[in-house]
RODREN-682889 format. One record per atom (N, C-alpha, C, O): residue in three letters; atom name; chain; x, y, z. Coordinates in steps of 0.001 Angstrom, whole numbers. Layout:
% RODREN-682889
ALA/CA/A/X/Y/Z
...
//
This chain:
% RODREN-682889
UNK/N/A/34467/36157/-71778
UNK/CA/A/33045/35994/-71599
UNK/C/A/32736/35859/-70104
UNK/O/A/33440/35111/-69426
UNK/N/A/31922/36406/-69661
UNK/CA/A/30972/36530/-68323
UNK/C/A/30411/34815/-67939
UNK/O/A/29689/34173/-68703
UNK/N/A/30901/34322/-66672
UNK/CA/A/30422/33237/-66640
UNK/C/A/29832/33367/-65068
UNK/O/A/30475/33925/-64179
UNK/N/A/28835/32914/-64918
UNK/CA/A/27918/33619/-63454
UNK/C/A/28977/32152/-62597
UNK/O/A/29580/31396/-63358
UNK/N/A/29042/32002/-61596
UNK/CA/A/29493/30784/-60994
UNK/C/A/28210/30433/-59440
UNK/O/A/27886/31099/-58457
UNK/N/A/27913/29382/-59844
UNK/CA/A/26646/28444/-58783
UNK/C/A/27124/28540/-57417
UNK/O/A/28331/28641/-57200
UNK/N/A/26330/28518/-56543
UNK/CA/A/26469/28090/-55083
UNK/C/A/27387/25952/-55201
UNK/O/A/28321/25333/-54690
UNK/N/A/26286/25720/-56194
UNK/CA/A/26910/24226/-56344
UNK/C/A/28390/24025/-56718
UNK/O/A/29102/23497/-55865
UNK/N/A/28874/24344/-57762
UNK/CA/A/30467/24375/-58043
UNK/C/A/31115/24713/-56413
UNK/O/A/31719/23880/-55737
UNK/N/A/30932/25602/-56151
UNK/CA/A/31795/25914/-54837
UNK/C/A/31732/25079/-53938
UNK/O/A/32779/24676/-53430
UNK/N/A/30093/24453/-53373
UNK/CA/A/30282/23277/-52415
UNK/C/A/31041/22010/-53151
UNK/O/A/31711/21330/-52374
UNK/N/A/31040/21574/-54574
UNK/CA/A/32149/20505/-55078
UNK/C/A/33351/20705/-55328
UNK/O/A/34213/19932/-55747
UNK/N/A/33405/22118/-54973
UNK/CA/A/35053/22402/-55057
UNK/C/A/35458/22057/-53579
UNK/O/A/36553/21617/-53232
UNK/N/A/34527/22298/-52877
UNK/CA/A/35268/22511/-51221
UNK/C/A/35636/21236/-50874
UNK/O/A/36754/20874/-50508
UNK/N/A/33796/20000/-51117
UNK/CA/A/35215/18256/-50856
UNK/C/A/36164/18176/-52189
UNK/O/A/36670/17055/-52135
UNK/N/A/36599/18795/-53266
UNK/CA/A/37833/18391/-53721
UNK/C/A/36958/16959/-55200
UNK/O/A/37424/15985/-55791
UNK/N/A/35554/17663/-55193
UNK/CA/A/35160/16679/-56331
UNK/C/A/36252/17102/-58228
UNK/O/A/36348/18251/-58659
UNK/N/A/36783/16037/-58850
UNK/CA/A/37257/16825/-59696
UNK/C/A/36655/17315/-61048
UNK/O/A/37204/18149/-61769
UNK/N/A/35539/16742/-61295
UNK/CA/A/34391/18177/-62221
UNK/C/A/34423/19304/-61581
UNK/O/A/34760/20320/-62189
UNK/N/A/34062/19354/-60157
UNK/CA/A/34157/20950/-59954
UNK/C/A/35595/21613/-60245
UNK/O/A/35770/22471/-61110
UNK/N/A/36587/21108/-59416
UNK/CA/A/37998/21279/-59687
UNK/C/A/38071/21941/-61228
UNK/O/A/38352/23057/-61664
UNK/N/A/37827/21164/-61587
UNK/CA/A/38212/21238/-63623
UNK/C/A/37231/22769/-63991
UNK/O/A/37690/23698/-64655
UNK/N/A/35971/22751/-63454
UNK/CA/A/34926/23478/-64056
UNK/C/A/35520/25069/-63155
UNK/O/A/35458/26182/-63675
UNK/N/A/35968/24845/-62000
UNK/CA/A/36362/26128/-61352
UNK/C/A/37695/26571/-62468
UNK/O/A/37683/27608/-63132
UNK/N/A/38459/25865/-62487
UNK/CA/A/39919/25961/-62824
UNK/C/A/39874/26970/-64725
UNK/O/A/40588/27914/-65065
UNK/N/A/38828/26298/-65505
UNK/CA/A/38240/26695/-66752
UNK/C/A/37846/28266/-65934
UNK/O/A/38691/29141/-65741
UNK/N/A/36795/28342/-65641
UNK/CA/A/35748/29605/-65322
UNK/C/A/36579/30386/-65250
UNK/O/A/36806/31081/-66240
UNK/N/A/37491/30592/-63809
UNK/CA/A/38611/31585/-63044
UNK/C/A/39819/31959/-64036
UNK/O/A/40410/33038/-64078
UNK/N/A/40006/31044/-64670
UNK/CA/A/40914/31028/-66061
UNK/C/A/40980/31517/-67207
UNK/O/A/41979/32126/-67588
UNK/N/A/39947/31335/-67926
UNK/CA/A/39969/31848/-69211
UNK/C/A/38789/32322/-69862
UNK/O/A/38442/32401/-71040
UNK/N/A/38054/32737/-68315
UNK/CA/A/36429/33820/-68508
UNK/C/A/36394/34655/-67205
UNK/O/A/36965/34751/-66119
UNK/N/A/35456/35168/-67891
UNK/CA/A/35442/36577/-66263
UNK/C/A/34622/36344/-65377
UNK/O/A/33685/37142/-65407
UNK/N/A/34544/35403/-64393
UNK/CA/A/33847/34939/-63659
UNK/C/A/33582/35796/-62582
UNK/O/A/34290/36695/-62128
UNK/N/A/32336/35359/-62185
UNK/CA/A/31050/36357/-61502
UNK/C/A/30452/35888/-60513
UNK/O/A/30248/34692/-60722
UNK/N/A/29973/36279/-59317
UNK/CA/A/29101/35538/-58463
UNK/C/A/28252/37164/-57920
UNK/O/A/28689/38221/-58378
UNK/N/A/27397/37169/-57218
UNK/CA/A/26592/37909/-56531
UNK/C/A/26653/36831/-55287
UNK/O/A/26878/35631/-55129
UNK/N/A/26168/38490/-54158
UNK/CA/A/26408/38773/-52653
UNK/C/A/25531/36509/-52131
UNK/O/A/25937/35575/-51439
UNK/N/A/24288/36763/-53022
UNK/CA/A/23785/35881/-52367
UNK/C/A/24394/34353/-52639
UNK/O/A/24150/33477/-51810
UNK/N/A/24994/34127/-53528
UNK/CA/A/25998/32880/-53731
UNK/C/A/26834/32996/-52372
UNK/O/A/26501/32128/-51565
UNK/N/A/27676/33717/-51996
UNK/CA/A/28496/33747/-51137
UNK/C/A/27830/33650/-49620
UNK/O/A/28583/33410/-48676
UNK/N/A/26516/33826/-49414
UNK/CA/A/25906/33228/-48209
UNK/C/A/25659/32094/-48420
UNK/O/A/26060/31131/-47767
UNK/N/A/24683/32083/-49751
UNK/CA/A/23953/30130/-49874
UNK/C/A/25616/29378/-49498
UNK/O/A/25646/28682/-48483
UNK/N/A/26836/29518/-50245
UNK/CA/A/27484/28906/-50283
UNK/C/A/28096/28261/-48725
UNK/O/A/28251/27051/-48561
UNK/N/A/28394/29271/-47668
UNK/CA/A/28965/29223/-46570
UNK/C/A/27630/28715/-45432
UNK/O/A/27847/28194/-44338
UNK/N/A/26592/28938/-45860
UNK/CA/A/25544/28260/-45071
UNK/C/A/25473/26970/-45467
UNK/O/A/25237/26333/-44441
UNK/N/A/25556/26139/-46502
UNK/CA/A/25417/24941/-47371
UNK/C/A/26902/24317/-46583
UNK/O/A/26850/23207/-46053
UNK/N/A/28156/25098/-46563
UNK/CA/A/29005/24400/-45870
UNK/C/A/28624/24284/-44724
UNK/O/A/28398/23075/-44664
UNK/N/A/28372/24732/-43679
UNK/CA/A/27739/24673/-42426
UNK/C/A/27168/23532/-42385
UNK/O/A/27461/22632/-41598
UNK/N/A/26374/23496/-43172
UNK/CA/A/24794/22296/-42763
UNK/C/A/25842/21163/-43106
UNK/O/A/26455/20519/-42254
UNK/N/A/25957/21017/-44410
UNK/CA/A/26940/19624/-44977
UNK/C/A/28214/19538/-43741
UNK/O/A/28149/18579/-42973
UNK/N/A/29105/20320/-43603
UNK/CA/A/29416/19872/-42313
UNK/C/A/29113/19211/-40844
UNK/O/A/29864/18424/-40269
UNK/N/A/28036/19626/-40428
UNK/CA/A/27420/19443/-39787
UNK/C/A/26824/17787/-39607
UNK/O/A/26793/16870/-38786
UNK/N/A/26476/18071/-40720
UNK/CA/A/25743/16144/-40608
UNK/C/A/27093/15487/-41294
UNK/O/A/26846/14396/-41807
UNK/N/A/28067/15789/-41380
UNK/CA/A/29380/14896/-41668
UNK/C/A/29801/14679/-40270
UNK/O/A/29575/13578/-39768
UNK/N/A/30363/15565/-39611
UNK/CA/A/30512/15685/-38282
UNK/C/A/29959/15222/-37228
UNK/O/A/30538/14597/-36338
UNK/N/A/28845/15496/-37273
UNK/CA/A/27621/14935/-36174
UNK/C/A/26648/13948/-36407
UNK/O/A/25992/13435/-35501
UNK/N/A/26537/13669/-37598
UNK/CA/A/25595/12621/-38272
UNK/C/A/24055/13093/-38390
UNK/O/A/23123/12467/-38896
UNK/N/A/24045/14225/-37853
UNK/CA/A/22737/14934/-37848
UNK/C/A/22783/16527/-38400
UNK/O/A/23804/17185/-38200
UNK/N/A/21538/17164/-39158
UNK/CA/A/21551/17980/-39038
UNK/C/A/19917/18762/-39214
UNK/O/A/18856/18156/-39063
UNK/N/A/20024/19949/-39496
UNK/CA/A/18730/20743/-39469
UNK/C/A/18505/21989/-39290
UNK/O/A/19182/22053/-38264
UNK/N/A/18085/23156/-39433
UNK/CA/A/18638/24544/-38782
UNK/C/A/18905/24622/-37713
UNK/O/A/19929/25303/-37642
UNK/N/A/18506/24243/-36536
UNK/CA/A/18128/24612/-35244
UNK/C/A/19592/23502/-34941
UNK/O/A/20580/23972/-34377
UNK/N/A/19573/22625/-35209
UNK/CA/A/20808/21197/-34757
UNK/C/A/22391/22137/-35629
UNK/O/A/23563/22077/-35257
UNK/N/A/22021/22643/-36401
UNK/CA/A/23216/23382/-37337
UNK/C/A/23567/24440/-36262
UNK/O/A/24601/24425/-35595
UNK/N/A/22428/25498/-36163
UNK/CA/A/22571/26815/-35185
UNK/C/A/23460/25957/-33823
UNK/O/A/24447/26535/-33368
UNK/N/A/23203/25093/-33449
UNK/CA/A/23440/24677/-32091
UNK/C/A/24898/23851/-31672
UNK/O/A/25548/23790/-30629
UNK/N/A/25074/23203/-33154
UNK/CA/A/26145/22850/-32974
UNK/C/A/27440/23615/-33576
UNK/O/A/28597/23367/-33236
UNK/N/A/27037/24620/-34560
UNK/CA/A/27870/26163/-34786
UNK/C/A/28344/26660/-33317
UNK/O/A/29452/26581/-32785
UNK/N/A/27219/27158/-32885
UNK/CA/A/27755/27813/-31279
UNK/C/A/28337/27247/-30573
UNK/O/A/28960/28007/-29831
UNK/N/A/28562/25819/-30287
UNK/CA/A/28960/25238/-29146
UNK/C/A/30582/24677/-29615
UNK/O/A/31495/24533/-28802
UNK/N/A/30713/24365/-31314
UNK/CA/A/31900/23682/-31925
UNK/C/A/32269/24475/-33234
UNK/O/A/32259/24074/-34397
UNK/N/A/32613/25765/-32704
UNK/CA/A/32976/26042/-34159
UNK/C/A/34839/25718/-34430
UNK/O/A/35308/26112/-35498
UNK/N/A/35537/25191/-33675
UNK/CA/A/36706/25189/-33870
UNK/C/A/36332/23546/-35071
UNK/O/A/37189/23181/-35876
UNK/N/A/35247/22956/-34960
UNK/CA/A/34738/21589/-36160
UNK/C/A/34320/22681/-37053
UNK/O/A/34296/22142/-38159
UNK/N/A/34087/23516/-37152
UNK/CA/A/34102/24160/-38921
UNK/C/A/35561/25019/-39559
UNK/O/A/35593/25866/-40453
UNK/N/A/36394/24605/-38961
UNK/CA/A/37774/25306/-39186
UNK/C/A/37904/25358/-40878
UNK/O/A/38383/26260/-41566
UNK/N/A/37364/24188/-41264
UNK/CA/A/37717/23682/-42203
UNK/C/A/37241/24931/-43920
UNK/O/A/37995/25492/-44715
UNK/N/A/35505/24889/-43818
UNK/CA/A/34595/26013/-44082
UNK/C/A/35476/27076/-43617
UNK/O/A/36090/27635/-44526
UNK/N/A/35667/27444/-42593
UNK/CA/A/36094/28963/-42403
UNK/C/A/37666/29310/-43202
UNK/O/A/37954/30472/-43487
UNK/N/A/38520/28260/-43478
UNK/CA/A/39355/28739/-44029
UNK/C/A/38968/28364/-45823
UNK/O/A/39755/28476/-46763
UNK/N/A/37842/28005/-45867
UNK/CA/A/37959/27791/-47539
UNK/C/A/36847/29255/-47837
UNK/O/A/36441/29407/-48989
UNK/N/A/36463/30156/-46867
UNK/CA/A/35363/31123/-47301
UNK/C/A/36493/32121/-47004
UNK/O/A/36265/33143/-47653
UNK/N/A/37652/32237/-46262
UNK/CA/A/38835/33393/-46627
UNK/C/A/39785/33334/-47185
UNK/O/A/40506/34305/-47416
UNK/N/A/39999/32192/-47526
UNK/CA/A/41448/32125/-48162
UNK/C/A/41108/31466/-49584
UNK/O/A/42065/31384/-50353
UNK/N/A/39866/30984/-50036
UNK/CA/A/39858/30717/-51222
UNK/C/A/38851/31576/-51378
UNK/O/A/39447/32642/-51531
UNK/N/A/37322/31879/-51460
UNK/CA/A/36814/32396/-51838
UNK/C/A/36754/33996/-51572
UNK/O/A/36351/34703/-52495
UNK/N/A/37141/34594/-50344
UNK/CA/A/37352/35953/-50161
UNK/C/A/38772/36620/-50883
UNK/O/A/39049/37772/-51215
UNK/N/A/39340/35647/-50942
UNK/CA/A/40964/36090/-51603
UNK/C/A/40757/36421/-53257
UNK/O/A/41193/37377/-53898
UNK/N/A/39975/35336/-53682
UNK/CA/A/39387/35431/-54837
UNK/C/A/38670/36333/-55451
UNK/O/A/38610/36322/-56681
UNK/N/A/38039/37218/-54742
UNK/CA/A/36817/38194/-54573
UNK/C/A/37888/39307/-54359
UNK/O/A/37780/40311/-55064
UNK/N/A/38636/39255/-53704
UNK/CA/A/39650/40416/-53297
UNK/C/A/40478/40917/-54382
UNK/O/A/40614/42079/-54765
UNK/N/A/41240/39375/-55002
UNK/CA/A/42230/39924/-56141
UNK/C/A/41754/40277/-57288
UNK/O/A/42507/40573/-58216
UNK/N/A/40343/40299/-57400
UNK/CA/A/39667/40377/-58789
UNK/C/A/39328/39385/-59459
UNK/O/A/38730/39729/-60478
UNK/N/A/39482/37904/-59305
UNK/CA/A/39759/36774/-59744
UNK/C/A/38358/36338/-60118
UNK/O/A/38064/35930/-61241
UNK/N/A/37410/36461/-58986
UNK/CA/A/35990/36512/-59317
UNK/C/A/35237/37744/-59010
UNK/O/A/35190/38240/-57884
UNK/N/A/34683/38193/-59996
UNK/CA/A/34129/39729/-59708
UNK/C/A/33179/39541/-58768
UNK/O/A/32943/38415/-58331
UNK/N/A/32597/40518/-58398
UNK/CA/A/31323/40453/-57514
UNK/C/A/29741/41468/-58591
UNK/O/A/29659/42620/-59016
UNK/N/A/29107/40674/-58619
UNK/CA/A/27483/41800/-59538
UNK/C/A/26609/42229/-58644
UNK/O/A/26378/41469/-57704
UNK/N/A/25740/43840/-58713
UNK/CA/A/24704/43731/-57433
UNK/C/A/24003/43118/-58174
UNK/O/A/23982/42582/-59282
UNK/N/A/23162/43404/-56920
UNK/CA/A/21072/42854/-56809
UNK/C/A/20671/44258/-56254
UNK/O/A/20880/44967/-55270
UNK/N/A/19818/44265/-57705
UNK/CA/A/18919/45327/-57282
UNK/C/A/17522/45398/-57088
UNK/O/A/16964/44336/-56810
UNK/N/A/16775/46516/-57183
UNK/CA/A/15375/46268/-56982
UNK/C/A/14804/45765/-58466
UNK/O/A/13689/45256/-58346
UNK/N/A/15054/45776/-59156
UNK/CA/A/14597/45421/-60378
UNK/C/A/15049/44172/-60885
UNK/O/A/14666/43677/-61945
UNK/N/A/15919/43652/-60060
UNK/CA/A/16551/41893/-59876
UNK/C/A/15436/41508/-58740
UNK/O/A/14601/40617/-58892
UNK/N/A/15564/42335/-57570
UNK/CA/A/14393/41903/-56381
UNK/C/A/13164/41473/-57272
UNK/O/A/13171/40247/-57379
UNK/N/A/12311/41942/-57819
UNK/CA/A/10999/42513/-58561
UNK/C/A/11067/41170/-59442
UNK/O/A/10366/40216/-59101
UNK/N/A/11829/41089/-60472
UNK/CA/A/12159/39780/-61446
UNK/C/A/12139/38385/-61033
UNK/O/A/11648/37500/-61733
UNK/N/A/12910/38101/-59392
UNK/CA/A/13032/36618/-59109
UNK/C/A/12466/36246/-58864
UNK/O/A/12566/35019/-58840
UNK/N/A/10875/37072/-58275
UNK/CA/A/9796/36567/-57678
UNK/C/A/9074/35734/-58866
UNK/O/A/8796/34544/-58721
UNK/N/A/8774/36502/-60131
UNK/CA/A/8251/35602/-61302
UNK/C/A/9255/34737/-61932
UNK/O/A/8922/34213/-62995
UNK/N/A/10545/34470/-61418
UNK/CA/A/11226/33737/-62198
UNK/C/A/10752/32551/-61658
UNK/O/A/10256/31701/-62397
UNK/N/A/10870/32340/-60102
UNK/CA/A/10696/31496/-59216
UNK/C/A/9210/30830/-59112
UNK/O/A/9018/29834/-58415
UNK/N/A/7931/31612/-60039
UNK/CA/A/7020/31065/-60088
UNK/C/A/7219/30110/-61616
UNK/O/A/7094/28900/-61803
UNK/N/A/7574/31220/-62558
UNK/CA/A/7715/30954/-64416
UNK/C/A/8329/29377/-64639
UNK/O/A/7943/28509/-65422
UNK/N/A/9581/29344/-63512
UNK/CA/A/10295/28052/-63889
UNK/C/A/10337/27330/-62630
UNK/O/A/11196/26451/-62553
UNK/N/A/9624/27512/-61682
UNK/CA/A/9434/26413/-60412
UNK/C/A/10901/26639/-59664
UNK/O/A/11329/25679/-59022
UNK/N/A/11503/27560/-59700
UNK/CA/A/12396/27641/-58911
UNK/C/A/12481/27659/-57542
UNK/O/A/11338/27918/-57164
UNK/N/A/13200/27527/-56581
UNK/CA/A/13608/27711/-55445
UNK/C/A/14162/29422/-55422
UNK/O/A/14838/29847/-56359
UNK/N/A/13841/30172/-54424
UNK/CA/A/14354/31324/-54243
UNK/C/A/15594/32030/-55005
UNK/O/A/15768/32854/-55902
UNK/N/A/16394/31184/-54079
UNK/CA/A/17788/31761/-54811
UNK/C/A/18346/31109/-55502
UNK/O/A/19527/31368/-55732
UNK/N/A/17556/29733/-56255
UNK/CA/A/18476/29743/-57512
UNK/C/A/17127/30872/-58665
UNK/O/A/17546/31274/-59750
UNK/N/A/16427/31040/-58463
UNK/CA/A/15634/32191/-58975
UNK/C/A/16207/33306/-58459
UNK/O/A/15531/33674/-59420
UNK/N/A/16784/34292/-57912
UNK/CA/A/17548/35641/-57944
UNK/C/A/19066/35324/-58766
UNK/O/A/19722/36194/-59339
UNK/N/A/19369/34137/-58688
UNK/CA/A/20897/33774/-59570
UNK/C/A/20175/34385/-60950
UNK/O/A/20441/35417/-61565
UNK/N/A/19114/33315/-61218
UNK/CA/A/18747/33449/-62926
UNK/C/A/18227/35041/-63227
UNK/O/A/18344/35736/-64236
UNK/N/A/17783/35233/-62288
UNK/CA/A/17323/37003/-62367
UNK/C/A/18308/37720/-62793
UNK/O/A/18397/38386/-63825
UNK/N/A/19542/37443/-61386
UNK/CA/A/21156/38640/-61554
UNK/C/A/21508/38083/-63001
UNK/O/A/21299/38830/-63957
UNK/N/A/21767/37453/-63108
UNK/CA/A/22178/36334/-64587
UNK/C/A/21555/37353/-65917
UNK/O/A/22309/37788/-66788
UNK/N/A/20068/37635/-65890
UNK/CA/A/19479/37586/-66786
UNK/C/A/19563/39327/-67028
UNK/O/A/19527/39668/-68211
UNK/N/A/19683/40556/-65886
UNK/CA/A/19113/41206/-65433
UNK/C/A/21220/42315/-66021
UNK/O/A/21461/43464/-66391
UNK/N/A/22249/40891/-65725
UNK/CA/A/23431/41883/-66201
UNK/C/A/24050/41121/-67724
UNK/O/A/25235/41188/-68052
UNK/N/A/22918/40370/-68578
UNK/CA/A/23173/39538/-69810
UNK/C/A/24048/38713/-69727
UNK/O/A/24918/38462/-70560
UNK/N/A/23857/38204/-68635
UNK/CA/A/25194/37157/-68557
UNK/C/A/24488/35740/-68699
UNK/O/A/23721/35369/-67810
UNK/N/A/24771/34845/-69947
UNK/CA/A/24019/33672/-70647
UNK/C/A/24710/32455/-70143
UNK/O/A/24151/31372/-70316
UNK/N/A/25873/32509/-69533
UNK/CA/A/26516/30816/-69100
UNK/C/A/26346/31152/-67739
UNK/O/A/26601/32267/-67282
UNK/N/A/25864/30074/-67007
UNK/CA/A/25876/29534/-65824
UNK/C/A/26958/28492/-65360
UNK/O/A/27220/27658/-66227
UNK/N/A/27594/28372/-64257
UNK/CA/A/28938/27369/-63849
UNK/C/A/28177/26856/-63346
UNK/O/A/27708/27814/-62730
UNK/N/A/27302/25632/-62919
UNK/CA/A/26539/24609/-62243
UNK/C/A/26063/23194/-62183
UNK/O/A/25655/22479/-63099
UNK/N/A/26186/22970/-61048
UNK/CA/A/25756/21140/-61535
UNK/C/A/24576/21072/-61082
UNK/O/A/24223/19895/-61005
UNK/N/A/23749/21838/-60723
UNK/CA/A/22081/21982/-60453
UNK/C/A/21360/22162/-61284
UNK/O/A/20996/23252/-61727
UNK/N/A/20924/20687/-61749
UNK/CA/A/19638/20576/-62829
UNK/C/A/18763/21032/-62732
UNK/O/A/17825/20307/-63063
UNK/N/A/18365/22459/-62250
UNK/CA/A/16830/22808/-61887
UNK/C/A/17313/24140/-62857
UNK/O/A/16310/24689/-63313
UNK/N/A/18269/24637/-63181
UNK/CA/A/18239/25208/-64031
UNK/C/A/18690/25256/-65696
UNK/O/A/19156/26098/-66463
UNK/N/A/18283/23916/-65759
UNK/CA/A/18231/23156/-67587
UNK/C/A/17270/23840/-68065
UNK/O/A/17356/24306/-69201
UNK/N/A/16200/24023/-67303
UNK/CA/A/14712/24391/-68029
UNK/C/A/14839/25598/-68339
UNK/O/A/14066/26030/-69194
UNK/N/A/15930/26587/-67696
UNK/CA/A/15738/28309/-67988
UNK/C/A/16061/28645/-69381
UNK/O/A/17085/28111/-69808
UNK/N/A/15512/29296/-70063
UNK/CA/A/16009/29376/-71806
UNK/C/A/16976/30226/-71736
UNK/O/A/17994/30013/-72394
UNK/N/A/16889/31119/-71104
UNK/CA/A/17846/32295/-71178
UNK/C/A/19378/31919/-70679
UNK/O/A/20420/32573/-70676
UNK/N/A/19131/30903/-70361
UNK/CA/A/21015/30797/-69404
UNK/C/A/21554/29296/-70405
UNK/O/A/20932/28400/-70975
UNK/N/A/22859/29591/-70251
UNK/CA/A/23466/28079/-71051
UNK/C/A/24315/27501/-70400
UNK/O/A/25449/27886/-70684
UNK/N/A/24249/26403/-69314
UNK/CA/A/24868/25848/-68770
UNK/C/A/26140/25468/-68911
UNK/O/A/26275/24491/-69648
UNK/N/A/27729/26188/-68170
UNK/CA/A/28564/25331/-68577
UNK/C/A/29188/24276/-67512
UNK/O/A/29489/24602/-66364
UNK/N/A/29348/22920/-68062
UNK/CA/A/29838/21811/-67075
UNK/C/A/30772/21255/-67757
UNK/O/A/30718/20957/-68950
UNK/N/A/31831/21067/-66877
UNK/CA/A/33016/20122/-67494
UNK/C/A/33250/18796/-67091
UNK/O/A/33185/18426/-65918
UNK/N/A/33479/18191/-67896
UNK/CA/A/33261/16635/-67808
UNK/C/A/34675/16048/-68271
UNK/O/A/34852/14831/-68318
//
């Protein structure tokens, strides 16, 4: 079975939370797990920022942009979990990759009004909805309310 996988699982996999652990380990395992192009930015930008105010105690776009350029040997950490776990992953087949198309473009805009979404977790539920794929991997309660998707979380 097709299981879409969240921007969220991946940032609780990266500190080593063990629901995500467990919920990655299930997905990659014994379903055909899925992400689209835009998970794999939210995800590596979300490490950025969360780094950032771990590191520096501050953050913000402009404080993120600034302290990226000046310290990236302090994101070593992010950069080896976006090639060696998640690009390796993507590489061996382990997690497929789905497009976005114009008719996913066209869809997220009313998803994002229909269920109060945020952008891109509205193009997730779109790609989601748009290649019939009904389980979601996520610990982001903003998409309980979508009828069409069935949350899976391991506990």
């Amino acid at each position: 079975m097709k299981i879409f996988i969240d921007t969220s699982a991946f940032i609780r996999h990266f500190y080593g939370v063990d629901d995500a652990l467990k919920l990655l380990d299930f997905v990659v395992n014994q379903n055909e797990a899925v992400i689209s192009y835009n998970v794999i930015e939210e995800t590596f930008f979300k490490l950025l920022y969360l780094e950032t105010e771990r590191i520096f105690g501050k953050t913000g776009k402009f404080i993120l942009k600034e302290k990226f350029r000046k310290n990236t040997r302090e994101y070593q950490k992010v950069r080896k979990y976006m090639r060696k776990f998640l690009t390796t992953n993507i590489r061996s087949g382990i997690i497929g990759l789905v497009d976005i198309n114009e008719e996913i473009i066209s869809d997220f805009v009313e998803i994002a009004f229909n269920y109060t979404l945020l952008p891109n977790d509205a193009l997730i539920a779109a790609t989601c909805k748009h290649h019939g794929i009904r389980k979601l991997a996520t610990f982001n309660g903003d998409f309980k309310q979508i009828d069409f998707l069935d949350l899976e979380i391991i506990k």
